[in-house]
C-alpha atoms as an extended CHARMM CRD file, in Angstrom:
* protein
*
       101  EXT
         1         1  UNK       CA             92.3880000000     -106.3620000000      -46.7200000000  PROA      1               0.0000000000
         2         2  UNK       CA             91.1580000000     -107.6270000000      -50.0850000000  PROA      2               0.0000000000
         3         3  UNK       CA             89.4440000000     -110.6130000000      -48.6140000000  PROA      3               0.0000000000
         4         4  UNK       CA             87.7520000000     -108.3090000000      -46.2470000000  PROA      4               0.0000000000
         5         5  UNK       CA             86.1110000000     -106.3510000000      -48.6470000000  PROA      5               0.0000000000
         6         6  UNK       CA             84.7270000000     -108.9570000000      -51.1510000000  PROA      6               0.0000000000
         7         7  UNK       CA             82.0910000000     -110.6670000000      -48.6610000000  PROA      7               0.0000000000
         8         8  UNK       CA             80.9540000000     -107.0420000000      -47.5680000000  PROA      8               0.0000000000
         9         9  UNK       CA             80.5230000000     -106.0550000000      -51.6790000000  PROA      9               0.0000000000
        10        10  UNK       CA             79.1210000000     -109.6260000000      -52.7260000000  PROA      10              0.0000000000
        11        11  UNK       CA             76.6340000000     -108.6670000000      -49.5730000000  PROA      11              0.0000000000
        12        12  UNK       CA             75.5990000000     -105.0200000000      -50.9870000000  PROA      12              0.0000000000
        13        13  UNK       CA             75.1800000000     -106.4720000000      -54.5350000000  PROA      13              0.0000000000
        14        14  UNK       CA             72.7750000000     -109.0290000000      -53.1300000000  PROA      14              0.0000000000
        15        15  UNK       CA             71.1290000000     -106.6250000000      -51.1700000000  PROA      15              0.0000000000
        16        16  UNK       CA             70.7720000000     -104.4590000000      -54.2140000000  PROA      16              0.0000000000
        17        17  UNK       CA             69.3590000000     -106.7910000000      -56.5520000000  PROA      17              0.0000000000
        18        18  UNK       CA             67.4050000000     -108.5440000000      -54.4630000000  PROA      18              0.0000000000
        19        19  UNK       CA             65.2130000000     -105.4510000000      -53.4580000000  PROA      19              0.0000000000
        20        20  UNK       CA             61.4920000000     -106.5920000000      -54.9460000000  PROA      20              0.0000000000
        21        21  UNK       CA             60.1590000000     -104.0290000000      -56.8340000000  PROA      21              0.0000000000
        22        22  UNK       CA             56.1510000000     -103.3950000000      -57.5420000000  PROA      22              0.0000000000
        23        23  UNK       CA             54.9630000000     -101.9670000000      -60.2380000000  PROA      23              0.0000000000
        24        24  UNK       CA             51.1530000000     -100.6600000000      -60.0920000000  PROA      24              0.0000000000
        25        25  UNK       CA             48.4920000000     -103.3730000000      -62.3290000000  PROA      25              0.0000000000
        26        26  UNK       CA             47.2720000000     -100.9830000000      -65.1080000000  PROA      26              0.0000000000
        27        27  UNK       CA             43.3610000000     -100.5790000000      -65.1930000000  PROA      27              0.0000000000
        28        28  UNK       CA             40.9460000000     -102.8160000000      -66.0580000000  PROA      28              0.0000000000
        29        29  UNK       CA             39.4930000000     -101.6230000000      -69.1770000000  PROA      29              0.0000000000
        30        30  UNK       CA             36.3120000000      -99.6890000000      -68.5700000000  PROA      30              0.0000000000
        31        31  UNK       CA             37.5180000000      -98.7350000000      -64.8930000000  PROA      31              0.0000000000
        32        32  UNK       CA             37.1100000000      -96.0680000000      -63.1790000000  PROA      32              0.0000000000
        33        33  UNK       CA             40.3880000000      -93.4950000000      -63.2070000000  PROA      33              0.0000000000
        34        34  UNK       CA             40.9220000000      -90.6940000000      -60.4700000000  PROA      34              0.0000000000
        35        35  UNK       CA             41.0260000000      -87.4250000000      -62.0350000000  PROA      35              0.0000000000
        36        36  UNK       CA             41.8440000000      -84.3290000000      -60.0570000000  PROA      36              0.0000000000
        37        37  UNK       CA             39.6380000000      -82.0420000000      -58.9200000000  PROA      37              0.0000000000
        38        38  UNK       CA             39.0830000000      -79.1180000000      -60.7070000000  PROA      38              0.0000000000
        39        39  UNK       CA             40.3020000000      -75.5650000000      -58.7560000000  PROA      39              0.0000000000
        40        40  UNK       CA             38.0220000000      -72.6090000000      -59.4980000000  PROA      40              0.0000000000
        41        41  UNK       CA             40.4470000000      -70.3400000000      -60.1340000000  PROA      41              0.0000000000
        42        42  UNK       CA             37.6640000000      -67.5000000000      -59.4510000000  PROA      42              0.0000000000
        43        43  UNK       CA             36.6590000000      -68.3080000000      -55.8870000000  PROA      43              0.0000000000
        44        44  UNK       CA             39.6060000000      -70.2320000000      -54.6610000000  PROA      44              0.0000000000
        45        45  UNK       CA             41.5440000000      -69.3890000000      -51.4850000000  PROA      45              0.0000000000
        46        46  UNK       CA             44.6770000000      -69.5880000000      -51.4530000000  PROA      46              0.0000000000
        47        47  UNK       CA             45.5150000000      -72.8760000000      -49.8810000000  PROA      47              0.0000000000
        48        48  UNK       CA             43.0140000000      -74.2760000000      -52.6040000000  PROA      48              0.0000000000
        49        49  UNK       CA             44.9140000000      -73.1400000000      -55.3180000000  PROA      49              0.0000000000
        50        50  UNK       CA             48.2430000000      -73.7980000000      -54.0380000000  PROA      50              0.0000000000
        51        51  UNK       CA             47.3210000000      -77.4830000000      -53.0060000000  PROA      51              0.0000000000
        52        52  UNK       CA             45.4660000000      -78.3600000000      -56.4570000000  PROA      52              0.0000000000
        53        53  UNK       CA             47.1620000000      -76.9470000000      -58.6860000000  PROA      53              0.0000000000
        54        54  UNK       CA             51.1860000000      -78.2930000000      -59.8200000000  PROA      54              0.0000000000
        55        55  UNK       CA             53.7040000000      -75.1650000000      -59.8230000000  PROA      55              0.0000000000
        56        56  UNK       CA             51.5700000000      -72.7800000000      -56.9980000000  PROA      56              0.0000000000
        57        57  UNK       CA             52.9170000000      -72.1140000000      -54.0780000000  PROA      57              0.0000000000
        58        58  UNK       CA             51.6630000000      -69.6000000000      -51.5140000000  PROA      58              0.0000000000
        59        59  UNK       CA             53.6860000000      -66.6490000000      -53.5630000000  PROA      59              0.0000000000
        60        60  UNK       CA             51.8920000000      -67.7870000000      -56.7130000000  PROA      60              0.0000000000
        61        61  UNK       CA             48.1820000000      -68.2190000000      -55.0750000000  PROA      61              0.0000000000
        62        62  UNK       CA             48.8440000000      -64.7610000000      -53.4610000000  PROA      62              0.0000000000
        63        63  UNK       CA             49.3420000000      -63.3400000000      -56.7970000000  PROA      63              0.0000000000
        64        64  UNK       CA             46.2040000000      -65.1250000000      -58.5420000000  PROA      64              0.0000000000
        65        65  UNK       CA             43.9820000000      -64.3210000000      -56.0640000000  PROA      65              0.0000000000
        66        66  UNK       CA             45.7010000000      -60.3240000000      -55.8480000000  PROA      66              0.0000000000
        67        67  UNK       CA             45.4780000000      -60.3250000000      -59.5580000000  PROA      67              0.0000000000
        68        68  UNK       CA             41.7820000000      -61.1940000000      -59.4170000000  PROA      68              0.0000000000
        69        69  UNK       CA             40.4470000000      -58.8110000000      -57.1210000000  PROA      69              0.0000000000
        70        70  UNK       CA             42.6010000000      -55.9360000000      -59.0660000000  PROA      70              0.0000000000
        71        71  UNK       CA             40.8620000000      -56.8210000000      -62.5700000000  PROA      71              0.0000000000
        72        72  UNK       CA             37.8710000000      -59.1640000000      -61.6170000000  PROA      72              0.0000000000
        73        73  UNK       CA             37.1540000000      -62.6420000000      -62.4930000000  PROA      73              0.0000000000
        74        74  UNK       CA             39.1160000000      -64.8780000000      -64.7500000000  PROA      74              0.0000000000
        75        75  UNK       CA             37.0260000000      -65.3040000000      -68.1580000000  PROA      75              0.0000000000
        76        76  UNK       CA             39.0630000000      -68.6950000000      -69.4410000000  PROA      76              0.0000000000
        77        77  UNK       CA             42.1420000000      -70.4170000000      -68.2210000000  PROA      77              0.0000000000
        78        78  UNK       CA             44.4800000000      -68.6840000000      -70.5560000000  PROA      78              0.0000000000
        79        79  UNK       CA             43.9230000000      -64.9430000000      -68.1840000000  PROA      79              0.0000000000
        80        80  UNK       CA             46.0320000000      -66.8870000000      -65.9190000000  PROA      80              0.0000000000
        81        81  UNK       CA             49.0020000000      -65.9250000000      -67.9700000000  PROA      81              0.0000000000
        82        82  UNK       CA             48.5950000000      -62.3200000000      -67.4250000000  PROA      82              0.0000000000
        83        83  UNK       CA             49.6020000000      -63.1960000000      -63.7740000000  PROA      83              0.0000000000
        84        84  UNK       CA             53.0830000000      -62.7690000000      -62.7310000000  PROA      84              0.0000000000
        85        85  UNK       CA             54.9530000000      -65.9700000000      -62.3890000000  PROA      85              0.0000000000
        86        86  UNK       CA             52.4340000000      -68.3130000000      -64.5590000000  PROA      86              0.0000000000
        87        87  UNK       CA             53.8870000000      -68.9790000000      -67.3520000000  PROA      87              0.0000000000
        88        88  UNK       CA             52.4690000000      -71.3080000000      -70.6500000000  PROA      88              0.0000000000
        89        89  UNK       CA             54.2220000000      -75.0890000000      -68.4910000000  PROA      89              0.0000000000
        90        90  UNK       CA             52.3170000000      -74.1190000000      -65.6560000000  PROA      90              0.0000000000
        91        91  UNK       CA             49.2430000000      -73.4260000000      -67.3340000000  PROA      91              0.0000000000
        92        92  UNK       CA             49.4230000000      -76.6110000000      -69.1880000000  PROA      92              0.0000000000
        93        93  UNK       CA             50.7000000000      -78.8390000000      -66.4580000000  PROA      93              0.0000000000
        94        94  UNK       CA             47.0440000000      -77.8130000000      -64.8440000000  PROA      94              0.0000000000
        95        95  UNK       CA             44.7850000000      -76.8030000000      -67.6010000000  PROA      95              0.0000000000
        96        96  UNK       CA             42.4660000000      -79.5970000000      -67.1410000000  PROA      96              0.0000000000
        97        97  UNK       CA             41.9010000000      -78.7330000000      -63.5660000000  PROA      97              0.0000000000
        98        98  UNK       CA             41.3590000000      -75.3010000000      -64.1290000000  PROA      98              0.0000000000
        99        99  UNK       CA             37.6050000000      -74.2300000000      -63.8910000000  PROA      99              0.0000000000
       100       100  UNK       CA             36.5940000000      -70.3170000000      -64.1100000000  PROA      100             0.0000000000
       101       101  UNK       CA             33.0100000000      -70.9690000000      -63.4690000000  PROA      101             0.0000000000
């Protein structure tokens, strides 16, 4: 049984190891980089917020968007706090594509 299993292992090791992995070039300097697109946290619907911003899901766009209408527009990025289930990592995680204007 022994000499059974080596061939299969030596097999899965080789498989293993031989997978080719790609890492991504890095940028050429003075190139272009993708940055997300901001989210107006003001005007957004929820599939808008949800979609661009890390950490929103419908329950969490529901309650920006419920929270907005109760006490009007969002003055800075940090109001977002006040909502229930933001907390300072989520703000952070999206604070640069956060727009209130």
């Amino acid at each position: 049984m022994r000499k059974a299993l080596l061939p299969a292992i030596a097999l899965s090791l080789v498989a293993a190891f031989s997978t080719p992995v790609f890492a991504a070039e890095p940028a050429a300097p003075g190139a272009a980089v993708a940055v997300a697109a901001s989210v107006n946290i003001n005007t957004a619907d929820a599939a808008t917020l949800s979609n661009g911003l890390d950490g929103v899901g419908a329950a969490r766009a529901r309650a920006i968007i419920e929270h907005r209408e109760a006490h009007g527009p969002f003055s800075s990025a940090d109001d977002l706090l006040e909502v229930n289930g933001i907390g300072p990592a989520t703000l952070e995680k999206n604070r640069t594509r956060i727009a209130v204007n």
